[in-house]
DSSP file (Angstrom, degrees, kcal/mol; ACC not computed):
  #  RESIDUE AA STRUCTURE BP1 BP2  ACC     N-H-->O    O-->H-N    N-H-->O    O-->H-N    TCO  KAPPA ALPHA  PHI   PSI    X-CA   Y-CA   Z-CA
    1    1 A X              0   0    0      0, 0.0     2,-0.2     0, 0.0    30,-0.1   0.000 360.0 360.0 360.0 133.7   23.9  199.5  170.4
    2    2 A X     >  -     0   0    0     28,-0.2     4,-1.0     1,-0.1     3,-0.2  -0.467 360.0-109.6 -84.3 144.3   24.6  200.4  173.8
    3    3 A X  H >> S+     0   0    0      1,-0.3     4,-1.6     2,-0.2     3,-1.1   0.929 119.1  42.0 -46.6 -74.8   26.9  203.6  174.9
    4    4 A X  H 3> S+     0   0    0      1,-0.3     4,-2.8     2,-0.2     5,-0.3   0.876 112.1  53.3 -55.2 -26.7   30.0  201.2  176.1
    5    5 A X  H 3> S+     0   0    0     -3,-0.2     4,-1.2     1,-0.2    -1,-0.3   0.982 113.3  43.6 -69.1 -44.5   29.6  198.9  173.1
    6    6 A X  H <X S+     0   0    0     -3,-1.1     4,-1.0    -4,-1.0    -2,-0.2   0.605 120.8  44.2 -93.1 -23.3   29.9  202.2  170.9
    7    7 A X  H  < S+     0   0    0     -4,-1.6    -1,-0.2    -5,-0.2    -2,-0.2   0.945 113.6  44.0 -19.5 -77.8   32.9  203.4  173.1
    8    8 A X  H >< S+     0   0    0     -4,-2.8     3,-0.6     2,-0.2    -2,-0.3   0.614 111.1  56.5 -83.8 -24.8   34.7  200.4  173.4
    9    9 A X  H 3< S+     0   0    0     -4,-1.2     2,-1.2    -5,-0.3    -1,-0.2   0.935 122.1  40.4 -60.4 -80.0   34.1  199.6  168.8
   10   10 A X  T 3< S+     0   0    0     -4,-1.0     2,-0.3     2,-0.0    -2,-0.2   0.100 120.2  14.7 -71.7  14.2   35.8  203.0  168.9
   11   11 A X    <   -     0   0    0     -2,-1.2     2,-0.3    -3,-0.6     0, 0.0  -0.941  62.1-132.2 175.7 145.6   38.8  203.8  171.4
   12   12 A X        -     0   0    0     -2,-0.3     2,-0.4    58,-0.0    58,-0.1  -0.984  14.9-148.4-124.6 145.9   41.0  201.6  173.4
   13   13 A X        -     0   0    0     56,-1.1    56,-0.1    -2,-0.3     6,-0.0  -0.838  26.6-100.3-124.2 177.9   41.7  202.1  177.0
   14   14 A X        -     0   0    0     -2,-0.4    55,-0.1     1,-0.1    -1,-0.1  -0.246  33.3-123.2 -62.6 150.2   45.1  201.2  179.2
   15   15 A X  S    S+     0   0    0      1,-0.2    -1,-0.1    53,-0.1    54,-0.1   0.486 115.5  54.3 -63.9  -3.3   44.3  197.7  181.2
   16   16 A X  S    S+     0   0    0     53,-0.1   108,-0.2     2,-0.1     2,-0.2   0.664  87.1 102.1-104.4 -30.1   45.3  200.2  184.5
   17   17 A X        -     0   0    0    106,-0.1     2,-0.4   104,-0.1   109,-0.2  -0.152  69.6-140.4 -68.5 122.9   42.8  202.7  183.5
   18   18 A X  B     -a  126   0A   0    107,-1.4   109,-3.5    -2,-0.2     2,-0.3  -0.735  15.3-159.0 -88.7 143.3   39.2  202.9  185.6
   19   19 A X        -     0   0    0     48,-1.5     2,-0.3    -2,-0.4    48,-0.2  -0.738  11.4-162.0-113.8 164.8   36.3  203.6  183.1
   20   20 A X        -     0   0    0     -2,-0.3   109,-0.9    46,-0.2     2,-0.3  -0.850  11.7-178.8-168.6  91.1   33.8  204.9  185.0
   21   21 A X  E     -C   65   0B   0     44,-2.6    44,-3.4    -2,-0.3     2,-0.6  -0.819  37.6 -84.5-116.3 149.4   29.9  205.0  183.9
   22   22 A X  E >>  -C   64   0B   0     -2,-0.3     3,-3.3   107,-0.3     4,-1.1  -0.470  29.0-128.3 -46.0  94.8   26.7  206.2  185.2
   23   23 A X  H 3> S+     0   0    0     40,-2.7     4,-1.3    -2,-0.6    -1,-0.1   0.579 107.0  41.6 -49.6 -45.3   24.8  203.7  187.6
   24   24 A X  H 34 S+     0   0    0      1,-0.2    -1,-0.4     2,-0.2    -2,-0.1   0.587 117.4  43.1 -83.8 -12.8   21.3  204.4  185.0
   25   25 A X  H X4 S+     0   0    0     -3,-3.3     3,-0.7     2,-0.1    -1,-0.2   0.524 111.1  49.4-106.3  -6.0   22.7  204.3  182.1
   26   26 A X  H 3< S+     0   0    0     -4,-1.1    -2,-0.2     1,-0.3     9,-0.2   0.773 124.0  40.1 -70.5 -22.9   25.1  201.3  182.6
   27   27 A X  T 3< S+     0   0    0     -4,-1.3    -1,-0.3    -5,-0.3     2,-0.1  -0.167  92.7 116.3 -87.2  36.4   21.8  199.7  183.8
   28   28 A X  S X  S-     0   0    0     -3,-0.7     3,-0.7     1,-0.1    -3,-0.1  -0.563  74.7-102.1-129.3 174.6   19.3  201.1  181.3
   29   29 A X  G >  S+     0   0    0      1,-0.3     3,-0.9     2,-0.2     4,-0.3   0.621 111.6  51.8 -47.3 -54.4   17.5  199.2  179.1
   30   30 A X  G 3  S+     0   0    0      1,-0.2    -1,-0.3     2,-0.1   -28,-0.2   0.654 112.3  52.5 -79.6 -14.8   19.0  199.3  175.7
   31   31 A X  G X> S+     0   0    0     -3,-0.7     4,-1.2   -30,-0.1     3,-1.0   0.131  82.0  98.0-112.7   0.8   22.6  198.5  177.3
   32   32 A X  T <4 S+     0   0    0     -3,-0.9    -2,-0.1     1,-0.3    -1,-0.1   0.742  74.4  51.7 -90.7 -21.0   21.6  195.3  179.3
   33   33 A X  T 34 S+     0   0    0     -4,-0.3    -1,-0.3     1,-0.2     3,-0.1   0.428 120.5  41.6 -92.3  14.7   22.6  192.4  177.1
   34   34 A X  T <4 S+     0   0    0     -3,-1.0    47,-1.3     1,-0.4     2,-0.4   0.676  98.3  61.2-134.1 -13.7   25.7  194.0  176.9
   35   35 A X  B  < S-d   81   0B   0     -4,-1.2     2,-0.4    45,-0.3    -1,-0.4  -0.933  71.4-157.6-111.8 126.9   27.0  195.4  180.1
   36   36 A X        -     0   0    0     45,-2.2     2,-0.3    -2,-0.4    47,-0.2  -0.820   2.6-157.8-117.8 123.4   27.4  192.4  182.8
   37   37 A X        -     0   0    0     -2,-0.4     2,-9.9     2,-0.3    47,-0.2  -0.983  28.9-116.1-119.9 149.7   27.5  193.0  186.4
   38   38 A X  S    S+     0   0    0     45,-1.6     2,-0.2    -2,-0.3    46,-0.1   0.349  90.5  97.9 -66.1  27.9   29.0  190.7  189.1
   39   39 A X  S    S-     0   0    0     -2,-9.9    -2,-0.3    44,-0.1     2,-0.1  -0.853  86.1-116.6-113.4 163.4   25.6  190.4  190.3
   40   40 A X        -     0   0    0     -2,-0.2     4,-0.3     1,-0.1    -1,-0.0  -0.192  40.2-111.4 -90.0 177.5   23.2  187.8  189.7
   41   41 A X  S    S+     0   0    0      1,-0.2    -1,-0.1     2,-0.2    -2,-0.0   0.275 117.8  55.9-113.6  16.3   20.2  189.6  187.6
   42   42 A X  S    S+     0   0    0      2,-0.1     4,-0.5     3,-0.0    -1,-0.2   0.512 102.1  64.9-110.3 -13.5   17.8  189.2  190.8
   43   43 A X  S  > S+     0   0    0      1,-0.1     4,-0.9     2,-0.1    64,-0.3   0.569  78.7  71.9 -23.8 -42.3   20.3  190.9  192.6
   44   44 A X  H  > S+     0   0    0     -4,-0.3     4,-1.6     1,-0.2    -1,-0.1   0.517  82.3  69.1-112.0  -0.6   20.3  194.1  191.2
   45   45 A X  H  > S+     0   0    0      2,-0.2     4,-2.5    -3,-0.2    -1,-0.2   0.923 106.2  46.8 -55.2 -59.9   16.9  195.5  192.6
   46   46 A X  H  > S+     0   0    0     -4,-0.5     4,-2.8     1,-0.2    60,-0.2   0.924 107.1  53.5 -34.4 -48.9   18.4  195.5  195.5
   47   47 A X  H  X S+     0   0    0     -4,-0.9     4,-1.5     2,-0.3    -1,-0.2   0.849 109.3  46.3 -73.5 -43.9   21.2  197.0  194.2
   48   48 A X  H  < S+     0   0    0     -4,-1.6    -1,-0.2     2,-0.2    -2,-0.2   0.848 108.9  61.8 -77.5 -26.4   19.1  200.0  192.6
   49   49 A X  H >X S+     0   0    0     -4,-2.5     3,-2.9     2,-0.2     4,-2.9   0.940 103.8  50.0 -33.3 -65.5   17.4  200.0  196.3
   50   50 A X  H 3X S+     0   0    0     -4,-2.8     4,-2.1     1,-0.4     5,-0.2   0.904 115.2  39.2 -63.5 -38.1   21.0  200.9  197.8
   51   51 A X  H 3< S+     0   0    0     -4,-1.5    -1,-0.4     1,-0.2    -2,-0.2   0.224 108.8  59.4-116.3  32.9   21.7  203.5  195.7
   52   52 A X  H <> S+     0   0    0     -3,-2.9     4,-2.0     2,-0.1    -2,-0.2   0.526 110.7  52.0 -76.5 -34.4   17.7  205.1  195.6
   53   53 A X  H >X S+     0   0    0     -4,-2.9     3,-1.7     2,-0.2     4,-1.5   0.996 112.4  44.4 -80.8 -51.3   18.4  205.4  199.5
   54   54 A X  H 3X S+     0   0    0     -4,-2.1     4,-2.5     1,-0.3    -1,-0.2   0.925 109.7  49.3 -35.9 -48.9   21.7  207.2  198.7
   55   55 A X  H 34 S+     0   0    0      1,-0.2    -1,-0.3     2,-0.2    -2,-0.2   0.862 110.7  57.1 -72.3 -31.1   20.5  209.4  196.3
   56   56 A X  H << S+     0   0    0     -4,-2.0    -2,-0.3    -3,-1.7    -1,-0.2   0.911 113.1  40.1 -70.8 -37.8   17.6  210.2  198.9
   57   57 A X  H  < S+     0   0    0     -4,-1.5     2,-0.5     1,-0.2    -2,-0.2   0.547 129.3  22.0 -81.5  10.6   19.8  211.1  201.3
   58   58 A X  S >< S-     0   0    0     -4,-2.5     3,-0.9    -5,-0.2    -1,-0.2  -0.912  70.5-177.1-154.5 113.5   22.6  213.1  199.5
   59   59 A X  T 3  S+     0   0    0     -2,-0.5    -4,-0.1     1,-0.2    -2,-0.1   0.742  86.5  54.7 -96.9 -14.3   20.6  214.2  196.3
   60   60 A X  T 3  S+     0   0    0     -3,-0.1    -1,-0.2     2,-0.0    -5,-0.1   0.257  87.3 112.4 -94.2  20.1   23.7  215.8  194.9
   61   61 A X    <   -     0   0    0     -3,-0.9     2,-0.3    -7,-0.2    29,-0.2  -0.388  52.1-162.0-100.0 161.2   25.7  212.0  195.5
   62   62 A X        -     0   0    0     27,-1.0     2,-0.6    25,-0.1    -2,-0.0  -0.963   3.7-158.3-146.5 133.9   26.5  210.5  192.0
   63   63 A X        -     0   0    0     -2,-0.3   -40,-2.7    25,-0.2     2,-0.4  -0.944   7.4-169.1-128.0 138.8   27.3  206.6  191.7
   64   64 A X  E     -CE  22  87B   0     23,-1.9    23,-0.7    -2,-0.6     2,-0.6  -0.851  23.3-122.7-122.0 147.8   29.2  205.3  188.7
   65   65 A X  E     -CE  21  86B   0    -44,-3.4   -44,-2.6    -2,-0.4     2,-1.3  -0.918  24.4-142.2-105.5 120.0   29.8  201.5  187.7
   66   66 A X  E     + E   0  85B   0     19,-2.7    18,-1.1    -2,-0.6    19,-0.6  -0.752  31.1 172.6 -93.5  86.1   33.4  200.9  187.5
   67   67 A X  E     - E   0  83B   0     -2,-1.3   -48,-1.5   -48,-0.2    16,-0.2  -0.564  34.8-100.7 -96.2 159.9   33.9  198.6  184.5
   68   68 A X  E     -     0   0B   0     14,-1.2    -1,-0.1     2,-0.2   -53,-0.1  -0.206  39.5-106.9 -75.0-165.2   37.2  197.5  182.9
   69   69 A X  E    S+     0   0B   0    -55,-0.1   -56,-1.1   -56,-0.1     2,-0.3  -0.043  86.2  44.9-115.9  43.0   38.1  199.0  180.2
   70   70 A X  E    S-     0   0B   0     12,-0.2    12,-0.5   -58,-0.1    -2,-0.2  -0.988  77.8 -93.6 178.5 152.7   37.5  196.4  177.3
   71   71 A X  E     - E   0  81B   0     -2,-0.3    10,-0.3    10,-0.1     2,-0.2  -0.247  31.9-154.9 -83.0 170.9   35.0  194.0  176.0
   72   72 A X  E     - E   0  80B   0      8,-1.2     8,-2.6     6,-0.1     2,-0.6  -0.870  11.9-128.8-129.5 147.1   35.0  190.2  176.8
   73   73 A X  E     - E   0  79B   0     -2,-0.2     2,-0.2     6,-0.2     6,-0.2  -0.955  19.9-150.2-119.7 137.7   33.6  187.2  175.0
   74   74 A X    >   -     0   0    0      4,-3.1     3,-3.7    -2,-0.6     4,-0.0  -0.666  42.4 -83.2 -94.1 166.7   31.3  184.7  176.7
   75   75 A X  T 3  S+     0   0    0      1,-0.3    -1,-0.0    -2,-0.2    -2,-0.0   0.629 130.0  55.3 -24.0 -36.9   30.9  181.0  176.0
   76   76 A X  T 3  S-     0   0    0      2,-0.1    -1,-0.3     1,-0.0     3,-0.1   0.225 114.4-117.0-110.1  15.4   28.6  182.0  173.3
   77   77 A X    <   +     0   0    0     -3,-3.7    -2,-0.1     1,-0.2     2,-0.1   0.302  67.7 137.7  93.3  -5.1   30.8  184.1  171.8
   78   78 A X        -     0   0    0      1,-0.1    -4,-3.1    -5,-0.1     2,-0.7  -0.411  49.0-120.8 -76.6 134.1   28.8  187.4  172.3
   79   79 A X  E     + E   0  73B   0     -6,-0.2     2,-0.3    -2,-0.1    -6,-0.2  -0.644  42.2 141.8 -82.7 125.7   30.7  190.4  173.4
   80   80 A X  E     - E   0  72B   0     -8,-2.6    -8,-1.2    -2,-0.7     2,-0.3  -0.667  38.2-109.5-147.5-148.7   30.3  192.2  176.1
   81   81 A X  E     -dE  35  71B   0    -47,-1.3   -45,-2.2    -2,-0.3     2,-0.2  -0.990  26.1-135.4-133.2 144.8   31.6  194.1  178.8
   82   82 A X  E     -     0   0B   0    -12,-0.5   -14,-1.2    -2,-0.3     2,-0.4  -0.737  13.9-177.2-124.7 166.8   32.0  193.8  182.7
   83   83 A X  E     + E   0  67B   0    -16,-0.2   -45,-1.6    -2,-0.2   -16,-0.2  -0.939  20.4 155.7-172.8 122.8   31.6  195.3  185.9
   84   84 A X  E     +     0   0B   0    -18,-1.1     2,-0.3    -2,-0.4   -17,-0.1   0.278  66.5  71.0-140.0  19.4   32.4  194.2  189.4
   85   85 A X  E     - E   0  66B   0    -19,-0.6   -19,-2.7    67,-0.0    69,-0.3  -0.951  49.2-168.7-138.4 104.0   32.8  197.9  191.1
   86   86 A X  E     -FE 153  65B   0     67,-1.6    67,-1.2    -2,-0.3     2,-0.4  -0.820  11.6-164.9 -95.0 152.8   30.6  201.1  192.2
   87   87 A X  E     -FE 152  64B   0    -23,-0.7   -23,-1.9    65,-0.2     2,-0.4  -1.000   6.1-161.4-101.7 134.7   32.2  204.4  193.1
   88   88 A X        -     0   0    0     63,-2.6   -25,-0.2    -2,-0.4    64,-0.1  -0.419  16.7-160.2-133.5  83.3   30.3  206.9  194.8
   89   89 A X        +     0   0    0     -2,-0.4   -27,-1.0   -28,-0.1     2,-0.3  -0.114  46.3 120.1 -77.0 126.2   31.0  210.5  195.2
   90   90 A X        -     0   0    0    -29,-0.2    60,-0.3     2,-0.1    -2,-0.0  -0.918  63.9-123.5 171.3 147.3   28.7  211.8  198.4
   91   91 A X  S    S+     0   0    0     -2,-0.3     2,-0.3     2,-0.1    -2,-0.1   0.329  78.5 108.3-103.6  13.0   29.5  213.2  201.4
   92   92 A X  S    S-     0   0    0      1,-0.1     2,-0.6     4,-0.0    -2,-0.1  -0.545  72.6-102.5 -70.8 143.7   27.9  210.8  203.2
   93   93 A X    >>  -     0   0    0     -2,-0.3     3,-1.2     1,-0.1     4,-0.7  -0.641  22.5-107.5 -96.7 139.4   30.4  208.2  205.3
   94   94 A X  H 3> S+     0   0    0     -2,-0.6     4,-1.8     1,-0.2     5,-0.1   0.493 117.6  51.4   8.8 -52.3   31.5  205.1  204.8
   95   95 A X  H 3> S+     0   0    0      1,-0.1     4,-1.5     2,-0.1    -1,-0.2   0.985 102.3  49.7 -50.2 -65.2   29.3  204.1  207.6
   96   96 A X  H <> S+     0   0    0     -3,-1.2     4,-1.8     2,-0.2     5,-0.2   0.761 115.4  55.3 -48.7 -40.5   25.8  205.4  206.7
   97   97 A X  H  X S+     0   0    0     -4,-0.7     4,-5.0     1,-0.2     5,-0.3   0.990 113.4  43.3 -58.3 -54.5   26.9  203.4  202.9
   98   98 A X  H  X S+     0   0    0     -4,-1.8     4,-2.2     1,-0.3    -2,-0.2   0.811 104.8  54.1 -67.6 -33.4   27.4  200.6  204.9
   99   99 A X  H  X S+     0   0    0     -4,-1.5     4,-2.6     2,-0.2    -1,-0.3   0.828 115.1  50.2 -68.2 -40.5   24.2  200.8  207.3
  100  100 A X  H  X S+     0   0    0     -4,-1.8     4,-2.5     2,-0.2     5,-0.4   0.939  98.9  61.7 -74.6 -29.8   22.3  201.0  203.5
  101  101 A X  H  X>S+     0   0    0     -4,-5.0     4,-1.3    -5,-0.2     5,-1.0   0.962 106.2  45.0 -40.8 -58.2   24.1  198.1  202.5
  102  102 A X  H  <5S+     0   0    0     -4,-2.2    -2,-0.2    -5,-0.3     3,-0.2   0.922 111.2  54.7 -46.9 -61.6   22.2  196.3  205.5
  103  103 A X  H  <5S+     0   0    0     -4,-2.6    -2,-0.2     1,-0.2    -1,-0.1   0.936 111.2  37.5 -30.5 -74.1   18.7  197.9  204.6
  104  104 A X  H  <5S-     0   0    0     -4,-2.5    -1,-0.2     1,-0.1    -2,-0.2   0.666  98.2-124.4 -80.1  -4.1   18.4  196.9  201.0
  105  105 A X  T  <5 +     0   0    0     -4,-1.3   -58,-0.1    -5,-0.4    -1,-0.1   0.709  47.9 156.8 103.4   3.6   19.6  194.0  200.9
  106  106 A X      < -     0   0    0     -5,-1.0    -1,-0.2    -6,-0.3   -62,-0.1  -0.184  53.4 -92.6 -80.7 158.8   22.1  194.0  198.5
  107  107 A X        -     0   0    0    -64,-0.3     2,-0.4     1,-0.1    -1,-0.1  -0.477  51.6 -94.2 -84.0-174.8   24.6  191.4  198.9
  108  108 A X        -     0   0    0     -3,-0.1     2,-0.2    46,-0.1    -1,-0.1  -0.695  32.1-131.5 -93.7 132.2   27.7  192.4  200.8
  109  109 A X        -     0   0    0     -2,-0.4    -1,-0.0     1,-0.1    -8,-0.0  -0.573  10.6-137.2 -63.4 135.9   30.8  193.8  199.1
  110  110 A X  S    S+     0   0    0     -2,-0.2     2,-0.2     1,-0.1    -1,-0.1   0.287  86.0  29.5 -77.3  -8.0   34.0  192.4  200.0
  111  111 A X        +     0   0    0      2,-0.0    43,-1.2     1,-0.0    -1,-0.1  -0.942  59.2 177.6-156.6 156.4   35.5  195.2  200.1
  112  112 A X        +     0   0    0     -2,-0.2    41,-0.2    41,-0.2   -14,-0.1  -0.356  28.7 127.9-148.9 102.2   34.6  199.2  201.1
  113  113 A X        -     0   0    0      1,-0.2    39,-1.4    -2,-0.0     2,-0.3  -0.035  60.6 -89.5-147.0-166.3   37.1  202.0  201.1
  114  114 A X  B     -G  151   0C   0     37,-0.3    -1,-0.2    -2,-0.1    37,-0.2  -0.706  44.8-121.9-100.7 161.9   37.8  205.5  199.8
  115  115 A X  S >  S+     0   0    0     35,-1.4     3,-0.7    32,-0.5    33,-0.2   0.542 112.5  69.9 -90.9   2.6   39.6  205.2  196.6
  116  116 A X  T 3  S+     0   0    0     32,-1.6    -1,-0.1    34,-0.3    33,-0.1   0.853 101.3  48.5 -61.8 -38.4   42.3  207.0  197.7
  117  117 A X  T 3  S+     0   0    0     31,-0.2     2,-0.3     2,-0.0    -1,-0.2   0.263  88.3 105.1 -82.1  12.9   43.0  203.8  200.2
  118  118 A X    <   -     0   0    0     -3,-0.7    -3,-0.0     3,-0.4    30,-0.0  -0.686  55.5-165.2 -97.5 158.9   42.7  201.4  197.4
  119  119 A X  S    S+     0   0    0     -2,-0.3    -1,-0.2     3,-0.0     4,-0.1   0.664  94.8  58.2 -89.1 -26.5   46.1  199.8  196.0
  120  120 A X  S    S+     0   0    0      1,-0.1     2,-0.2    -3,-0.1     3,-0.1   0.945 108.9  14.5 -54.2 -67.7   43.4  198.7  192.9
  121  121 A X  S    S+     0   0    0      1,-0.1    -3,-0.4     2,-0.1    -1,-0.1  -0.742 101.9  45.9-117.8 153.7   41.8  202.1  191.5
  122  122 A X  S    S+     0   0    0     -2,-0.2    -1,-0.1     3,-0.2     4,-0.1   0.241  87.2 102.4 107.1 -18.0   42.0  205.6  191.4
  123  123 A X  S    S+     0   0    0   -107,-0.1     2,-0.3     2,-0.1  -106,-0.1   0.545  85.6  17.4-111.2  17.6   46.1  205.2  190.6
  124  124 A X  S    S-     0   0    0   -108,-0.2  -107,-0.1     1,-0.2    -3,-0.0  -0.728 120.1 -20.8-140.6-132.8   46.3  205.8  187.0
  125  125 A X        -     0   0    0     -2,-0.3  -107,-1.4     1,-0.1     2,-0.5  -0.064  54.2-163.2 -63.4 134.2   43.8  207.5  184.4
  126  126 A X  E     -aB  18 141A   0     15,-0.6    15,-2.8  -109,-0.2     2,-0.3  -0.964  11.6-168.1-138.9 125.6   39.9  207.6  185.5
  127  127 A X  E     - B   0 140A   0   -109,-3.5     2,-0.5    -2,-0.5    13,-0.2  -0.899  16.3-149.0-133.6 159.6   37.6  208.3  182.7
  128  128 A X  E     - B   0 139A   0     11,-2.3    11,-2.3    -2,-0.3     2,-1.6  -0.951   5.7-156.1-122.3  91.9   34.0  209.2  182.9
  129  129 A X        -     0   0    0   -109,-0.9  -107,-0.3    -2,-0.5     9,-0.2  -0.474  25.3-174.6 -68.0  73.4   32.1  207.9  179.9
  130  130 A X        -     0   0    0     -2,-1.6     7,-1.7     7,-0.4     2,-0.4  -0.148  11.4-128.0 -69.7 156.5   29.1  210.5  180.0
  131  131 A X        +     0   0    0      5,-0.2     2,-0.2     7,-0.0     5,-0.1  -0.958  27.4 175.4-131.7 127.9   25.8  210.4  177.6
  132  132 A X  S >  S-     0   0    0     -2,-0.4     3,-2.3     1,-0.1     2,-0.4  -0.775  70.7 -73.9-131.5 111.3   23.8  212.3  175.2
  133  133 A X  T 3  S-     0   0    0      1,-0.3  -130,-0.1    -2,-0.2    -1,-0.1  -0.425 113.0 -19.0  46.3-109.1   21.4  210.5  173.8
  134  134 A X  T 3  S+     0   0    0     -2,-0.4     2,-1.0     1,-0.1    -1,-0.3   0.606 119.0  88.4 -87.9  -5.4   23.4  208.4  171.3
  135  135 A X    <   -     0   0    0     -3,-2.3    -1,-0.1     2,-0.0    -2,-0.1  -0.524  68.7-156.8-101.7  64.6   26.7  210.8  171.2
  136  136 A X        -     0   0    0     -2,-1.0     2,-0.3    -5,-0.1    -5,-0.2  -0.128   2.2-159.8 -53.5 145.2   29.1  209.3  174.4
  137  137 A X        -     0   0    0     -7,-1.7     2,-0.6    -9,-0.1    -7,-0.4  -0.839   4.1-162.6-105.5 139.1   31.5  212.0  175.6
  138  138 A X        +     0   0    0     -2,-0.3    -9,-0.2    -9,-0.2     2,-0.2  -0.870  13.7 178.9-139.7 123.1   34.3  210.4  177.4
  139  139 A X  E     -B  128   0A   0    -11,-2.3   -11,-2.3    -2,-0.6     2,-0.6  -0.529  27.3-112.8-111.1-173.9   36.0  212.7  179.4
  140  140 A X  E     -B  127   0A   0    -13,-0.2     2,-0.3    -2,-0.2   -13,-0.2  -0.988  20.6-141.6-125.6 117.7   39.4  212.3  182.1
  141  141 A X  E     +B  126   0A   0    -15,-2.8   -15,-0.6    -2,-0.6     6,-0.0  -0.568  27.4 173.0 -72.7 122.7   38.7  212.8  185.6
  142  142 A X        +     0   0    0     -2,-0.3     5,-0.2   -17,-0.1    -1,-0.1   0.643  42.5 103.3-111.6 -33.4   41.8  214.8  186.8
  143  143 A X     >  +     0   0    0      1,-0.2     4,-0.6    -3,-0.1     5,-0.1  -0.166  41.0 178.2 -59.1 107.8   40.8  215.6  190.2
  144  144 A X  H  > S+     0   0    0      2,-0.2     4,-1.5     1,-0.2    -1,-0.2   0.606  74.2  55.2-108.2  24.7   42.4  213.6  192.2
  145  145 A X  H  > S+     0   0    0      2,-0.1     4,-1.7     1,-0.1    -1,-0.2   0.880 117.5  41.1 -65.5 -64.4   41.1  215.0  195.7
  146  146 A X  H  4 S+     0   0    0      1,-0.2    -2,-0.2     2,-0.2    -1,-0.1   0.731 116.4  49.8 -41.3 -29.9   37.7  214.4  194.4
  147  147 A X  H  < S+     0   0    0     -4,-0.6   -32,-0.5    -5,-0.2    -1,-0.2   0.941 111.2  53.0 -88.5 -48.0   39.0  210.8  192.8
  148  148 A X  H  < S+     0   0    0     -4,-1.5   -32,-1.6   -33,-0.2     2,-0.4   0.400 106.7  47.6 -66.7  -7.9   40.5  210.0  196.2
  149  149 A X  S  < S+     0   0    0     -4,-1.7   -34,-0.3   -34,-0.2   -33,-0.2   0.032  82.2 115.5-116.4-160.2   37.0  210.6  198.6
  150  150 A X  S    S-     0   0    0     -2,-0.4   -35,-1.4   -60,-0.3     2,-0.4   0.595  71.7-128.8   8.3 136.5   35.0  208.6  196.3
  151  151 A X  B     -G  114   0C   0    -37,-0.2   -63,-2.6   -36,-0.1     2,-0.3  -0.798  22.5-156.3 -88.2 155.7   33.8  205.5  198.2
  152  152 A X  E     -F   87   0B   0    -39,-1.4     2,-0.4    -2,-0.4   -65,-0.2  -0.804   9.2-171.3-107.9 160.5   34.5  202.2  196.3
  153  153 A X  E      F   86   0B   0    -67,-1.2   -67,-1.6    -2,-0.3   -41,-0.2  -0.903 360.0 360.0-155.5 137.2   32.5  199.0  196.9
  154  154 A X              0   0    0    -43,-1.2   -42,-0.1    -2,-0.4    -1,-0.1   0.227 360.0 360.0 175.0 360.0   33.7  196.0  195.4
């Protein structure tokens, strides 16, 4: 069982709230048939491309997958949970994201903004579902200078 599935069994969050997980461990292995993203699954190399070149240039930069905050069933009845949003706290700017965007290949977001400028996120509760080993922590991200320079891509 994957961290979000063992989250989301246990705790409910507001439909307004961003949940807010680690780009590797929303991706990792054990978590994959259950955490969806609104990429196709040949996609998301790319997608780990964009954010190795971030993380080489701003090594202290952290990128989260911005999922809602509550499971889904597919057609086959399977639960799972979904994702269509990264936020990525780094002091790089909005350009330089955008210039990696080009590089790897990744497809292009439809939208890319601070989250301070979104009407979407960022404007009630933002929780950080963190991991140790099997034991999720989910803490509340209060800061909302910090919430509000985060880049969004979406």
């Amino acid at each position: 069982m994957g961290i979000l599935e063992i989250v989301f069994n246990s705790r409910k969050f507001d439909l307004n709230d961003d949940v807010l997980m680690g780009f590797d461990n929303y991706f990792d292995k054990k978590s994959k048939d259950y955490n969806s993203f609104c990429l196709d699954e040949e996609d998301i190399n790319p997608l780990q491309n964009f954010v190795a070149q971030i993380k080489s240039a701003d090594s202290d930069s952290v990128i989260y997958v911005s999922t809602y905050g509550y499971e889904i069933t597919n057609s086959k009845g399977e639960k799972s949970t979904y994702a269509d949003a990264l936020w990525i706290d780094t002091v790089l700017p909005i350009s330089q994201i955008e210039r990696y965007i080009e590089k790897s290949g990744v497809a292009e977001p439809s939208n890319i903004s601070f989250v301070g400028d979104s009407d979407e996120c960022g404007n009630y509760k933002v929780w950080l579902i963190a991991q140790e080993e099997n034991n999720p922590h989910i803490i509340e991200l209060t800061d909302r200078k910090k919430i509000d320079h985060m880049i969004i891509l979406y």
